[in-house]
N, C-alpha and C positions, 0 to 999 in steps of 0.2 A: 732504731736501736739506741741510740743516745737518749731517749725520754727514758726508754725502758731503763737504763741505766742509773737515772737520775732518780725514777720515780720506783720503778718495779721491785716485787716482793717474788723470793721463789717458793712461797708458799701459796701464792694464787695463781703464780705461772704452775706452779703442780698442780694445782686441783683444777685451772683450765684445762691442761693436758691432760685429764683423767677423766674430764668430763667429754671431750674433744674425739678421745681413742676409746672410751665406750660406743660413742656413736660412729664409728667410721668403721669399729671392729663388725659390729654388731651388723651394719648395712654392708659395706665395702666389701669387706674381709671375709662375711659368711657368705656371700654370694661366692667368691672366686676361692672359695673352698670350695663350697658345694660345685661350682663347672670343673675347676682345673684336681679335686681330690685326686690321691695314689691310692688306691684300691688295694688292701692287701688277701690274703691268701684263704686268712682265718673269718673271712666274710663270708666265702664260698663252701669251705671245707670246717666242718664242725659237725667232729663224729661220734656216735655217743656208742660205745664201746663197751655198754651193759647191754644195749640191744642187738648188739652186731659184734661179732669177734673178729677183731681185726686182722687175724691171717686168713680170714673166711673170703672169698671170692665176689661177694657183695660189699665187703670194706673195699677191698682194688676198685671195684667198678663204683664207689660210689668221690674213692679219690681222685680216680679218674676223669670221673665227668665234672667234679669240683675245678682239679687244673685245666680245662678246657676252658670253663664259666671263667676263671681269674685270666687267663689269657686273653679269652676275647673279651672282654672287660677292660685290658691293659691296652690291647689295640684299638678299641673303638672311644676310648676317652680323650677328653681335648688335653692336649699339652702347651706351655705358654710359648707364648710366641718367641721364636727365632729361638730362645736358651733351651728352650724343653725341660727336662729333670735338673737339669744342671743349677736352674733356680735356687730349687730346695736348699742346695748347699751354702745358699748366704741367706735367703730370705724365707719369711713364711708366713702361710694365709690363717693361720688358726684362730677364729673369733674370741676362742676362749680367752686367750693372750693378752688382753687388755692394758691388764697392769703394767706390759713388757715396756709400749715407750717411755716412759716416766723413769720407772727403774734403768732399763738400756741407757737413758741419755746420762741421768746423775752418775752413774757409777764407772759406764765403761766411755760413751762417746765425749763427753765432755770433758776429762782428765787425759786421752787421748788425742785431743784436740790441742789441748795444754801441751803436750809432751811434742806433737811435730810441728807447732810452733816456736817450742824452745830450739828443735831439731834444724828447720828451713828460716828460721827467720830471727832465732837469736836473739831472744829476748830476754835470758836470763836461763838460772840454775832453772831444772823441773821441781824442785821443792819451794823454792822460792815464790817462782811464779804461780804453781798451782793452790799455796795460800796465799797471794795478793789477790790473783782476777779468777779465781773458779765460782767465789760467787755471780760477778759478773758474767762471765760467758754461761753459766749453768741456768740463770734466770732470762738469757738472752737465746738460748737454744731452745729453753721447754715452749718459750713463747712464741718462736718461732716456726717448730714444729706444729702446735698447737692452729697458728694461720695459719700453716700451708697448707693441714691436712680439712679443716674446718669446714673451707669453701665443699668441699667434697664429701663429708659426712653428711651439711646437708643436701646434697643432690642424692648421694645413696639412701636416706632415708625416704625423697620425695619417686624415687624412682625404686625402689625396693619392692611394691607390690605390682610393676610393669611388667611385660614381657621384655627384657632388655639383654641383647649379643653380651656375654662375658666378657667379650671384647673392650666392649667401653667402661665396665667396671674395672676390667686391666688399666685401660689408659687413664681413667681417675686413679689408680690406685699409684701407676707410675709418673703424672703428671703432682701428685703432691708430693712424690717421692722429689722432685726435680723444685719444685719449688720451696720445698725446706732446703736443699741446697743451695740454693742463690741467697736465700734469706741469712743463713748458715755466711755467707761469703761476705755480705756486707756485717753481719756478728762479731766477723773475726777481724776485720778490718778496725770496727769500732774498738775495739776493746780492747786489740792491741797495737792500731796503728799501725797495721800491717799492706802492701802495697794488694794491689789485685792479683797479681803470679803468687805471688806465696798463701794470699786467701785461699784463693782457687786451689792450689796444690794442700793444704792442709786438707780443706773439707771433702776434698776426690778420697784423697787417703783412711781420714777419719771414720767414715761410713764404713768401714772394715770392722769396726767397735763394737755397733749394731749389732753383727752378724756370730761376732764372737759372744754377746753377750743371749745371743738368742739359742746356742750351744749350754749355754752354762746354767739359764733358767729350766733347763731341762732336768737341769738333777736338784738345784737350791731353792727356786723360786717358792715353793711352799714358805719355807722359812724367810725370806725375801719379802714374805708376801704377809707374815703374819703381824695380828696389828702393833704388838711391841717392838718390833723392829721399825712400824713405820712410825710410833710415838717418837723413836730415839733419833730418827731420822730426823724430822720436824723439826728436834729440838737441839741436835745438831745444824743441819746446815740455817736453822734458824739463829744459829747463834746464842739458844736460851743458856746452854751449858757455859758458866764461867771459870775463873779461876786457872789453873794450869792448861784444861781444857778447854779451849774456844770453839767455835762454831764458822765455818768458812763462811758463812755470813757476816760477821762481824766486819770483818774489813772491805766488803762492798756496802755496807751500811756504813764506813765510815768515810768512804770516798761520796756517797750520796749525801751525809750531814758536811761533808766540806764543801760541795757542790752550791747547797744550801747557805752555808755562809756566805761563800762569796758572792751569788746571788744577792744575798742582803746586802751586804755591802756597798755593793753599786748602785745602789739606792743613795750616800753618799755622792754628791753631785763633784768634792773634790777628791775622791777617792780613786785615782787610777791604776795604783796597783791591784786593785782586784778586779777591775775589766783586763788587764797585764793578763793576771793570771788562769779566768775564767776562757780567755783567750787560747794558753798554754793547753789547755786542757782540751778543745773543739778542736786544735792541734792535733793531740795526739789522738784523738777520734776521725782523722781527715776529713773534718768538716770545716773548712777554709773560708767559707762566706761569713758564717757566723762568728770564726776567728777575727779574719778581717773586721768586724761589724764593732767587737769590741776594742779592737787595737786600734782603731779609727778613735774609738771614745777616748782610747788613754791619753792620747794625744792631740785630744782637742781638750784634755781637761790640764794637762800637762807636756807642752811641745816637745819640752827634751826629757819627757821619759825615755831610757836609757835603752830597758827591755823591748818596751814597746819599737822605736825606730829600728831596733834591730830586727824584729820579728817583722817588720813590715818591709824591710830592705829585703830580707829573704823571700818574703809572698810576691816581692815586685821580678825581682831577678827570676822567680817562676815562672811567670805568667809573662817575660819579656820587655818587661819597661826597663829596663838599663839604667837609665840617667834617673829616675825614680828613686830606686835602689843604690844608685851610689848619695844621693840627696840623704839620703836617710840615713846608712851609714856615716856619711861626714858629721850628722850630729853625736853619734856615739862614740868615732875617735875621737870628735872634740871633748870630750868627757871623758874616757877613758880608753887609752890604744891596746887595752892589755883585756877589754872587755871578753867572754865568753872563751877563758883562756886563751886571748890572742887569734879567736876564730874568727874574731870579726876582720882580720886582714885577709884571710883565708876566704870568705865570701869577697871581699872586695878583687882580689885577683883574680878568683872566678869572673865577676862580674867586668871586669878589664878586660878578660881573655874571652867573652864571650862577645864583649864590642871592639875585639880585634884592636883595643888597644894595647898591645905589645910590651912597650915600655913600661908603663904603669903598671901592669899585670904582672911582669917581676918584680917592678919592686917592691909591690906590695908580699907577693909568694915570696920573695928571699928571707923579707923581714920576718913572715908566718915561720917559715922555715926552720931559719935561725931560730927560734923560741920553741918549734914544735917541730923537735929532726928526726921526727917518728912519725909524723902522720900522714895515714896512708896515702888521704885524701889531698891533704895540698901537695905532698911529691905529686902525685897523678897529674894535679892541676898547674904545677912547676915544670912536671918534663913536657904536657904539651905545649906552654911559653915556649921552653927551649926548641920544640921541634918544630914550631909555626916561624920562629928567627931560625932557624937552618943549621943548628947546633946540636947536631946526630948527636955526639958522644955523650954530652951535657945531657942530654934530653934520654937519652938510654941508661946512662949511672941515673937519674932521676925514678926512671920508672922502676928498674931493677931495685930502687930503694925500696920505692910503696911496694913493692911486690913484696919486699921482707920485714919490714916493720909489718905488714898485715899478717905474715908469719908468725910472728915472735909477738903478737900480742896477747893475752889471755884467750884463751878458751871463748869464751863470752862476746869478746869483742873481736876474735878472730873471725865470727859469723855475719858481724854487722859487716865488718871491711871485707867481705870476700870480693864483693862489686867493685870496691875498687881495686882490689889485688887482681881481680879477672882485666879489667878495661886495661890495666897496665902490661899485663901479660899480651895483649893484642897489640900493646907500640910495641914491644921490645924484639 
């Protein structure tokens, strides 16, 4: 997902996908129409009412014998497994439908996905974010989709002319349903830096989009479908329209030419703030080895780069090296005690309070404190100081504080601090 990122176009992730859901329609999809089809009424019964009068006693008997043929018709057809009809109401087998993923993912899943990440995960306004990363996640779902389903287009074409149980064309057709999902999981993780629970909780959700949008091509997709709409489409999210109007391409083209700069950059043998930065970045895609890999460089090109030992004080206190992560911060208060608004005493007390050094660990939190008598995070990490020294009261005005500063913060950032407004709510 991160190359995709770097390198991808969603104009070739569309026309994969389009190449992708012809072939999976056409194999897949017409097979388990044709076993699991709803047989309707007007198959059996079509009566021609120039040659027969329909109060006549030969129309009765020949409706008659029609609704027998559609009954036992309804009974003796396969239904899907475990949901039976109940299917139809989210999903559906119709080969014709081709064009459906491409369209369903840009319009309704992907914007969707945006809006219950801003919802569970707090990442900002839904206008905001969904012109920063819709390019991004839009070109990382089409291509997504397009793997998961692919492996399985070509087995339904290789096994298309077989005798083969509808069976296992259900279970390909639900086994890529399951594997765009996980793919879907690590998408949303890349793109927004989002943990595995709130992945996973977004994409369960999201796939509802799908279903909504498989309703709505029923009445538009003509027009949807027609090719001026899809020229405007290109030339939108391709970003070709300038001026007042832009293209939600543009600004993932413009995180992909930054991407590229700093790349260059590091070509620069004393250049470390752009290993810093490209660092920053595999960061918030939790891709932590490769973060590491360049935070390593910052600081063999420059010891006391400032950003760098911080960022590596924190990758250390994760992964449990204590004395590691306080090494590294001591070169950043040495430089500056007020670095990352004062957050860097606020790791350090964590990082005290986590080698149960007691002492230390307030006084570093009182100091955070005092400069930041709002934050969620160091109260939380203050009142457990206070409750590990045996200072109930201390350690309870503590937490009841994080518990209200994560109240009374914006909107926006009421979502990030919820974690620690919940862990506090459990001391109190």
């Amino acid at each position: 997902m991160s190359e995709i990122l770097d390198t991808g176009s969603w104009l070739a992730a569309a026309i994969f996908v389009f190449i992708v859901s012809v072939a999976f329609y056409t194999s897949v999809n017409s097979k388990l129409q044709t076993a699991y089809r709803v047989p309707t009424f007007a198959e059996f019964y079509q009566p021609n009412y120039e040659a027969t009068d329909e109060d006549s006693r030969a129309a009765e008997i020949e409706y008659k014998n029609a609704e027998a043929a559609y009954r036992t018709a309804l009974d003796e057809r396969q239904t899907i497994p475990l949901v039976g009809d109940n299917f139809y109401n989210f999903f559906s087998f119709e080969p014709s439908r081709f064009y459906q993923p491409i369209l369903s993912l840009s319009i309704f899943y992907v914007p969707a996905a945006i809006l219950l990440m801003c919802v569970f995960g707090g990442v900002g306004s839904f206008g905001l974010v969904l012109r920063r990363d819709y390019g991004a996640l839009a070109v990382c779902s089409l291509t997504a989709w397009a793997a998961a389903h692919l492996p399985f287009a070509i087995a339904g074409i290789f096994l298309y002319s077989a005798e083969v149980s509808s069976l296992v064309y259900f279970a390909m057709w639900l086994a890529s349903s399951i594997a765009f999902g996980a793919l879907m999981v690590f998408a949303v993780r890349t793109v927004f830096g989002a943990n595995y629970g709130t992945a996973i909780l977004v994409v369960c959700c999201a796939w509802l989009a799908l279903s909504l949008g498989m309703y709505i091509f029923r009445y538009v997709s003509p027009w949807l479908f027609s090719p001026f709409l899809l020229v405007f489409a290109v030339m939108y999210f391709g970003g070709a329209l300038k001026g007042e109007v832009r293209g939600f391409g543009d600004a993932f083209r413009q995180k992909q030419n930054f991407k590229r700069f700093l790349a260059n950059a590091t070509v620069n043998p004393k250049d470390a703030d752009a290993h810093v930065q490209l660092a920053l970045i595999y960061l918030q895609r939790r891709q932590e080895t490769k973060a590491l890999e360049h935070l390593n460089k910052a600081v063999a090109i420059d010891r006391n780069e400032i950003d760098a030992n911080y960022e590596l004080g924190k990758l250390a206190r994760a992964r449990g090296d204590l004395q590691a992560a306080l090494d590294y911060f001591a070169v950043v208060v040495g430089q500056n005690d007020k670095h990352a608004l004062s957050e860097i005493w606020r790791e350090i007390g964590a990082t005290y309070l986590e080698a149960n050094m007691l002492a230390e660990a307030r006084e570093a939190l009182e100091k955070f404190v005092e400069r930041r008598p709002v934050d969620a995070e160091g109260l939380y990490y203050s009142g457990k100081v206070f409750k590990a020294q045996g200072d109930a009261d201390k350690a309870r005005a503590q937490f009841e504080q994080a518990v209200e500063a994560a109240q009374n913060s914006p909107d926006y950032r009421r979502r990030q601090l919820k974690h620690w407004s919940k862990l506090a709510r459990k001391e109190i």
